[in-house]
N, C-alpha and C positions, 0 to 999 in steps of 0.2 A: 360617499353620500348619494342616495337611493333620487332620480326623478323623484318629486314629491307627486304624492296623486292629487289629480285636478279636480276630483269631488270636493263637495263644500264638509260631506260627513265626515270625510275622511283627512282630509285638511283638518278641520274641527278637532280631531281625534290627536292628527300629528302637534298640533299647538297646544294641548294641552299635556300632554308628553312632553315638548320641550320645558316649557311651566316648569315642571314636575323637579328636572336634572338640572334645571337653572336656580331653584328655589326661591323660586319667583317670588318673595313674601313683603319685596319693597313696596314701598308707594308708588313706586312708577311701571307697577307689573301686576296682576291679576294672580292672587294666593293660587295656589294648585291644590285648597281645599274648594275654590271659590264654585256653584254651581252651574254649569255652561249650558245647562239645557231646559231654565225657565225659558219664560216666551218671547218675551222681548231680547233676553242674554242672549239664545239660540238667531234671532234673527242680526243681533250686533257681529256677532260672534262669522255667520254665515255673509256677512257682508264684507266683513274684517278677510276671509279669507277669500271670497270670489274677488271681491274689487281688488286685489294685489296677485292673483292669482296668472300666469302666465298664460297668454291669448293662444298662439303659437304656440305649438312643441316642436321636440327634434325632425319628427320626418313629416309634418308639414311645410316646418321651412325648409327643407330640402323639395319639395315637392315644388315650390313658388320658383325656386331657380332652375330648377328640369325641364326638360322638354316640353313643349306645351301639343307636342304632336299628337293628334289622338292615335289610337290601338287600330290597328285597320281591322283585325278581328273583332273588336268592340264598338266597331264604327257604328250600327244601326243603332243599337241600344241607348249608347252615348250624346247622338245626333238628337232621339227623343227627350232623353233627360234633359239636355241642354236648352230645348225648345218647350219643356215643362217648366224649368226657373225662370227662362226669358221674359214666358209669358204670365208670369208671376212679378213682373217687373226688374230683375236685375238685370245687368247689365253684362252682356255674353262671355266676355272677355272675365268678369267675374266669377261665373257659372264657367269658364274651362278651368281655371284654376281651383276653385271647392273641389270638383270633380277628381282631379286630379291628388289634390291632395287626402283624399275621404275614401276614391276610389267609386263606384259607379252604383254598390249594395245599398251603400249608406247612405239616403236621402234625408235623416234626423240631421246628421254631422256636417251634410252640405250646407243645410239649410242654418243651420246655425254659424255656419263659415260664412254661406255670403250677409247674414245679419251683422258680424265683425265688418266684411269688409265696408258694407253700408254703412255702419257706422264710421270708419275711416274716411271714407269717400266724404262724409258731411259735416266729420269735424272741422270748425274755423283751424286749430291748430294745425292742420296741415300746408295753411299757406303759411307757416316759417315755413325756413329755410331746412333742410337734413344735410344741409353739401358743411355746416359749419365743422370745423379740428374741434371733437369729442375734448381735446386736451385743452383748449384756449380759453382764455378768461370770457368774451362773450358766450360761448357755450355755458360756461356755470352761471351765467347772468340769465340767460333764458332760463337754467330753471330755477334758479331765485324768484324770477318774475312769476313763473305758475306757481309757485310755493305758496303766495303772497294772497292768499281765499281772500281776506277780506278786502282787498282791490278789484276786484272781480266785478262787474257785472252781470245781471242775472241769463243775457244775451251770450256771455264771454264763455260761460262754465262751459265743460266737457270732460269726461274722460280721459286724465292722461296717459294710461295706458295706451289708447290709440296713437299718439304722437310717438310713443315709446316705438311702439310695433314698428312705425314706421323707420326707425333710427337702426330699428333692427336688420331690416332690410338694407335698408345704405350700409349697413357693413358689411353684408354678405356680399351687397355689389361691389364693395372693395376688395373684400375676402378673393373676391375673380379677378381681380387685375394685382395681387401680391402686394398691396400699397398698404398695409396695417403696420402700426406701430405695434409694440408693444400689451399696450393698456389696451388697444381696441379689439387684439386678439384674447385677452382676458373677459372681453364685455361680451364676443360674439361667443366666446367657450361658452359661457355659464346662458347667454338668451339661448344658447339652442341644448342646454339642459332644461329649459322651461320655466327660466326667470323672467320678469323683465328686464329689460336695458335698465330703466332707469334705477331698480332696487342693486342691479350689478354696479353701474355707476358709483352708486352711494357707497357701495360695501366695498368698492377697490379704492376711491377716496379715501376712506377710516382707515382701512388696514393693509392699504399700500399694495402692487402690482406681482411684489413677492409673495402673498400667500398664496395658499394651494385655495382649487377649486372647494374644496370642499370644508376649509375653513368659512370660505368665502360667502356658503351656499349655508355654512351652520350662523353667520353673521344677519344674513339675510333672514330666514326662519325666525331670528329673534328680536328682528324689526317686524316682523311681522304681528308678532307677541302684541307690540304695545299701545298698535292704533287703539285709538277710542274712539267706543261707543260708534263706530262705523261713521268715521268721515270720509272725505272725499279722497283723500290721495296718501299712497304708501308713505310710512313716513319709520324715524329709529327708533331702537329701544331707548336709546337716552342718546344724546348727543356726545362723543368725544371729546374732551379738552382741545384746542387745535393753538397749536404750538407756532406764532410767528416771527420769520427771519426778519433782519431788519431791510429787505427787500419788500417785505409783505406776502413771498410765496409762504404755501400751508407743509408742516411738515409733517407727515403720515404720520398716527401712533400707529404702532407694530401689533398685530392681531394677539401676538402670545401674552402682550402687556395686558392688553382688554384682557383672555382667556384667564388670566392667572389673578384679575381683579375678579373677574366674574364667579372664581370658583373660592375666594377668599373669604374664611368666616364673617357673615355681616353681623354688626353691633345691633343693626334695627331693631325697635320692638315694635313699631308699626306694623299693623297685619291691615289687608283691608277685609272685611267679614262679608260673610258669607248665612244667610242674606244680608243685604245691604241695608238695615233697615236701623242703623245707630241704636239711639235708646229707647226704640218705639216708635211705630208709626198707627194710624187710628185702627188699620186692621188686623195689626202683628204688635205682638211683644215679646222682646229677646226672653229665655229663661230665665235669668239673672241679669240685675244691675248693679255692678258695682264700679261707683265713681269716688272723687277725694279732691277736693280743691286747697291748696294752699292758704294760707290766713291774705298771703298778698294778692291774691287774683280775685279773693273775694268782692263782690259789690259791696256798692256803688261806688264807681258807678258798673252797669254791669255791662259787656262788651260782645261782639260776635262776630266771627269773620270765617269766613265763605270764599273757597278755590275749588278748582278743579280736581276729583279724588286722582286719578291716573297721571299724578306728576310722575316727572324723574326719580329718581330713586336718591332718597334721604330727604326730600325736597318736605315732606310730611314729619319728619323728624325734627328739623331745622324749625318749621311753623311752631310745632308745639312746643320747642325749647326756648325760641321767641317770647312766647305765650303763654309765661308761666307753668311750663311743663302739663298741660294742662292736653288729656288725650282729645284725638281729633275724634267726630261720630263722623261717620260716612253714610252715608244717606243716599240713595237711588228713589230719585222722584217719580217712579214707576208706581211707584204707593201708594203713591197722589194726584195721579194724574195717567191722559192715556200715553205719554211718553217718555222716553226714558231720558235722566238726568242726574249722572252718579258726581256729588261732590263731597267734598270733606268742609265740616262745619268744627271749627274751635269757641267754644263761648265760657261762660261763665254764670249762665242762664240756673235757675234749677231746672230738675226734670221731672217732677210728680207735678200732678194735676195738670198736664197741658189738653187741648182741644182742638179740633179740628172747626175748620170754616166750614161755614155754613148756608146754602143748600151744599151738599158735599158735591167734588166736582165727578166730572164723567171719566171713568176707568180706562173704559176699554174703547176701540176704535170707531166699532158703531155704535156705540153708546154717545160718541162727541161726536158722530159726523150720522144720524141714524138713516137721513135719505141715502146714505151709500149705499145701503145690504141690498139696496135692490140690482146695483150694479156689480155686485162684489163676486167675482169667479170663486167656486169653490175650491181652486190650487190655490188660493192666494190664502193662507190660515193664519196671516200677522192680525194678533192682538193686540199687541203695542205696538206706537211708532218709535223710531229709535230718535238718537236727542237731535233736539232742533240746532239746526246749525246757524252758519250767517248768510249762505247765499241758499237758492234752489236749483233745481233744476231747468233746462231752458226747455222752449216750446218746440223744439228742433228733437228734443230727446220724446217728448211726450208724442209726436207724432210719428216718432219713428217706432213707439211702442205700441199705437193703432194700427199702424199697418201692418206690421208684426202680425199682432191678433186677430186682425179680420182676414186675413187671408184663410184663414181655416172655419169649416162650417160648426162643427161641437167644438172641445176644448183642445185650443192649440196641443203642439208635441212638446214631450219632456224638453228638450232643447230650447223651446222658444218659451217657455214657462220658466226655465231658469234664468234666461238673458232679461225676464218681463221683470221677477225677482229680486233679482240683483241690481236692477235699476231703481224698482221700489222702495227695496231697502234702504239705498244708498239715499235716494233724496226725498224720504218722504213722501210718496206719491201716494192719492189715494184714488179710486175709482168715482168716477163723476158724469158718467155715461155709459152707453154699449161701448164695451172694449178702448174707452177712455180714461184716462189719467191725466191728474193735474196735481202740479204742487200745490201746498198749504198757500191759504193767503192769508196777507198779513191779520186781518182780525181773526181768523182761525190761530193763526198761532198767540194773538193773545188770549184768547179764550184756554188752551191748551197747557197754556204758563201764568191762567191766575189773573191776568188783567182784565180789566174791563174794556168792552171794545170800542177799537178807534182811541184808546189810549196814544198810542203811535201817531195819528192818523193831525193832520192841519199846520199850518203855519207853512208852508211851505218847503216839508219831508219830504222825500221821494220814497216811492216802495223801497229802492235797493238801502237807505239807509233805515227805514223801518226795520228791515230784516234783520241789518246786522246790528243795531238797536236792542231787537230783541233777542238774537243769540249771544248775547253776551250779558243775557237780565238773570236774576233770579228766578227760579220758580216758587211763587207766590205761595201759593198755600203748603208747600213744604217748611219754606222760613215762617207763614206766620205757627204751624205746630208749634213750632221752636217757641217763639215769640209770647205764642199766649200767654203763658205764665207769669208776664207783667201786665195781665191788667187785673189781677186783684191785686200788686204791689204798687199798682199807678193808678187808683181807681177814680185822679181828678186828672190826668194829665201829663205827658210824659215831655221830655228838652230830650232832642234826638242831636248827636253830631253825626252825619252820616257821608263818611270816605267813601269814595271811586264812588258813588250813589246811581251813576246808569240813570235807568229810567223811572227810577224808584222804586225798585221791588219791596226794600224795607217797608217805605211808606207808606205803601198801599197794604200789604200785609198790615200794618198796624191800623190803618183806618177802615180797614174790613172785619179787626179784631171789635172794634169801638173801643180804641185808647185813643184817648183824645190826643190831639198833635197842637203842642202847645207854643214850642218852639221846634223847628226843624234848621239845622246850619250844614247846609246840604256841598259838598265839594264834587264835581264833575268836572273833565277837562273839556267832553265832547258840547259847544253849544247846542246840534242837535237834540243830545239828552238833556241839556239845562231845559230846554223852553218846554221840552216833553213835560216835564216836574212840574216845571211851573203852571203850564195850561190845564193838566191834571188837579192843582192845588187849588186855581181859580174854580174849576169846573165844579168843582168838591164842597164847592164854599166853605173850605179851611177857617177857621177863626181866630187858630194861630199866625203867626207871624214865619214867612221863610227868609232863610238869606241863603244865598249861594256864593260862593269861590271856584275860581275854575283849576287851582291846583292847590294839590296840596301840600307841597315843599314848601308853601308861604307861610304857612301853621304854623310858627316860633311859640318858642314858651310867652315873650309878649304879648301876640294875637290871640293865645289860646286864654290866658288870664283874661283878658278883654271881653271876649267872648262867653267865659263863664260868667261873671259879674255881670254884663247882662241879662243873660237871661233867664242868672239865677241858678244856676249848675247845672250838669250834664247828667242824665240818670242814664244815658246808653249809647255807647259808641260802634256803630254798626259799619260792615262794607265789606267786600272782596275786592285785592287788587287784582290789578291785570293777570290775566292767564296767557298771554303770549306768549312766553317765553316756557310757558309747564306743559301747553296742551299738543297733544298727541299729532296734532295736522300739523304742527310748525315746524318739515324739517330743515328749514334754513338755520332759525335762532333759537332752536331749545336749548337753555342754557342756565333752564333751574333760574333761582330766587336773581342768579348773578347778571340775567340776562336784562337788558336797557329797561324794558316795561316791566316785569316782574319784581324788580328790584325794588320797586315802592314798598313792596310788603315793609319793609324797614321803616317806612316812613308812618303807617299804622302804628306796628310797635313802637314807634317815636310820639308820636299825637296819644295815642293812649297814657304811655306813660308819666305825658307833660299832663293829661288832662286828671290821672291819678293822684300824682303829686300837688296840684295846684288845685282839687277837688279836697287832699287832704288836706294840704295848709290852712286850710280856711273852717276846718268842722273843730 
């Protein structure tokens, strides 16, 4: 197995090739018809691969352990260079090691070595500990704990690459005293072919200390495949079964078991399309539509639910066999808005005559942010933003991104325009000054998802729960498209049952349609989201009636009869459950529908079904 090139083009190019020989056509993988090089794809895509991309190569980290003597023949030269980064503000001792490792020509390659090492230097994550046994149960607990985004604080976030970097180090400094195990000589093999630690970690984990490098490195490559939509941290293509003794230690599945699943005819007939644009969206229409609903899925009452498209694989197959066999449309909210957000939607909705919201929303990046263009560098050619996550960026990164760019009088170097890049990409940054950046704030991300602003906003919220609030809402004017088409079937007033309900995306989508909200019996666990709903409801002067439930395993066939008979039946049963356990960033507990929060899905298909039955008994 070839070093992978550390371009983003050419990364780009090798991940789609894998795609390709993997037959990538599940739900939990990106078709290898799918196109990589619209504008927002291209920048998911370019962030999917720098942010996993290895910091360090082979002969720089040999360089960091080498002499740090300078050349006495190179001595003047070197002496000025060294006194040109210093006084550039780095740190000398910094500036001899870029040097050394770049060599003395390259002032692009320094300069972007010591922007790494700066960055290391000011990650919080380097006051852990690196002296912990790679092998011991707290070491897998520290990265559980970074796994864990939505615990995060906005103060917290960082780079874990940088931490990694550092781990990589602490082995080479074992590597010199002959003290490696095993498993650590497997981790330092593959960090100084140009992986990181942590994605070696992961991949000698799953398939065990016995495979070859280059099983190891083709394991790796296709964790790489499956991030989405450019989150934060490297994460698998699906998670492994893991097999436990009645100790509790994990017992490795063997690489050749995965290789021999992976190359095994799949039954799937899930594709995800290309474009993503389901049955329509206001600006596109597929060539052909052809759909077919069953006599049993038929309305009413009629139903809709809403996950994440880039589950695990079968995970999209399972939904729609749940659901009345009923095909999922996949939908990228790029359509609708200036950022992206690819889900899978199963309903039972019709699809002719839908309509879009109205003033239609803003597409592209200055069109939703217009005072930026003033500040906006012509390297920077993102037109979309990629999907909104649950945390942002910290203030610690934005500034290290100013400094960066003001240090040069025209347009920074290629080097420091990929580092500015890849930062932006990754958390959303947009330009908000001379050679400043900042993250979205939270009424900007409502505005960008369809909400009205300060929807989020009182009763005693904090911004970091506003965020993760809204990274886990609907995008509004995607679902009401959907939606529209009940209100000439509902044209005095609709009884909504609305599962997992977050912050209401249903519900505002429908009160933005003008269907009236006659009865809403709304289930959320988070109270944060309940009072969200509820303040929204008041604000709105609803004329309906709300009630809420904070779970929804209480739903029995007796509450759900109860329920009906008040309020006179259910015309639509709406929700998305959890995506914890489907979404790309979770490499702790991806574990598919089977996993603790995901596994509600079942309990949808259960409330539906009671609410069908107990909807029929009665007509």
């Amino acid at each position: 197995m070839p070093v992978p090139d550390q371009t983003s083009e050419n990364m780009g190019k090798y991940v789609c090739v894998n795609v390709n020989q993997q037959g990538g056509h599940a739900s939990g993988e990106e078709s290898a018809d799918i196109d990589w090089t619209t504008d927002d794809e291209q920048d998911v895509l370019t962030d999917t691969a720098i942010s996993t991309s290895p910091t360090l190569t082979n002969h720089r980290t040999v360089a960091i352990l080498g002499s740090t003597e300078a050349s006495s023949s190179g001595g003047a030269s070197r002496s000025k260079l060294v006194k040109h980064f210093v006084g550039m503000g780095f740190p000398e001792n910094f500036v001899s090691k870029a040097i050394e490792e770049n060599g003395e020509g390259d002032t692009d390659s320094i300069l972007n070595t010591l922007l790494t090492y700066s960055a290391l230097e000011e990650s919080p994550q380097q006051q852990l500990s690196t002296r912990s046994d790679p092998e011991s149960s707290e070491y897998d607990t520290l990265l559980d704990d970074f796994s864990d985004m939505d615990s995060w604080s906005e103060d917290e976030i960082a780079d874990d690459s940088d931490f990694m970097s550092e781990k990589h180090k602490f082995l080479l400094s074992l590597e010199s005293t002959g003290s490696l195990t095993e498993e650590q000589k497997k981790l330092l093999s593959l960090a100084n072919m140009g992986f990181s630690v942590e994605d070696a970690s992961i991949a000698i984990e799953r398939c065990g200390t016995d495979a070859s490098n280059e099983v190891l490195a083709d394991f790796i490559f296709a964790a790489q495949m499956a991030r989405e939509e450019d989150c934060y941290l490297p994460i698998e293509v699906s998670k492994p079964k893991h097999v436990y003794s009645g100790n509790g230690t994990i017992k490795k599945r063997k690489l050749h078991e995965m290789v021999r699943r992976k190359n095994e005819p799949e039954d799937e007939a899930i594709r995800l399309p290309n474009p993503m644009i389901g049955y329509g969206t206001p600006s596109q229409q597929p060539e052909r539509i052809h759909r077919s609903l069953s006599e049993s899925s038929m309305g009413p009452p009629f139903f809709y639910y809403e996950n994440v498209a880039l589950a695990p694989k079968g995970v999209w197959d399972t939904i729609s066999r749940f659901l009345y066999d009923i095909e999922p449309e996949f939908v990228d909210s790029k359509y609708f808005s200036a950022t992206a957000r690819k889900r899978g939607y199963v309903h039972n909705l019709p699809i002719e005559d839908r309509f879009p919201l109205v003033p239609l929303p803003p597409l592209t990046i200055h069109q939703a942010f217009p005072l930026s263009r003033k500040w906006w560098p012509s390297w920077d050619t993102r037109d979309k933003l990629n999907c909104i996550q649950t945390a942002i960026g910290s203030a610690r990164l934005t500034e290290r991104i100013r400094t960066a760019v003001e240090r040069f009088d025209g347009d920074p170097p290629e080097s420091v325009q990929k580092f500015v890049m890849d930062q932006c990409r990754k958390w959303n940054l947009v330009w908000v000054g001379k050679n400043k950046v900042a993250p979205l704030e939270p009424d900007e991300v409502e505005m960008l998802l369809g909400f009205p602003k300060n929807h989020t906003r009182g009763g005693g919220i904090s911004r970091t729960d506003r965020y993760k609030s809204l990274g886990n809402s609907f995008q509004v004017d995607t679902v009401a498209y959907h939606l529209s088409v009940l209100k000439k079937i509902f044209p005095n007033g609709i009884n909504v049952l609305s599962l997992f309900s977050g912050i209401g995306g249903a519900e505002v989508a429908l009160h933005r349609l003008g269907i009236k909200l006659k009865n809403v019996v709304s289930v959320e666990k988070s109270k944060v989201n309940r009072d969200i709903v509820r303040s929204w409801w008041e604000q709105t002067n609803q004329t309906g009636s709300l009630v809420d439930f904070d779970d929804v395993q209480i739903l029995e066939g007796e509450r759900i009869e109860q329920i009906i008979n008040a309020v006179g039946g259910i015309d639509l049963v709406v929700g998305g459950s959890p995506c914890n356990n489907l979404a790309g960033s979770n490499r702790v507990s991806r574990d598919g529908l089977e996993g603790k929060e995901s596994s509600l899905f079942y309990d949808y298909c259960r409330i539906l079904d009671l609410v069908k039955c107990t909807m029929g008994s009665k007509m």
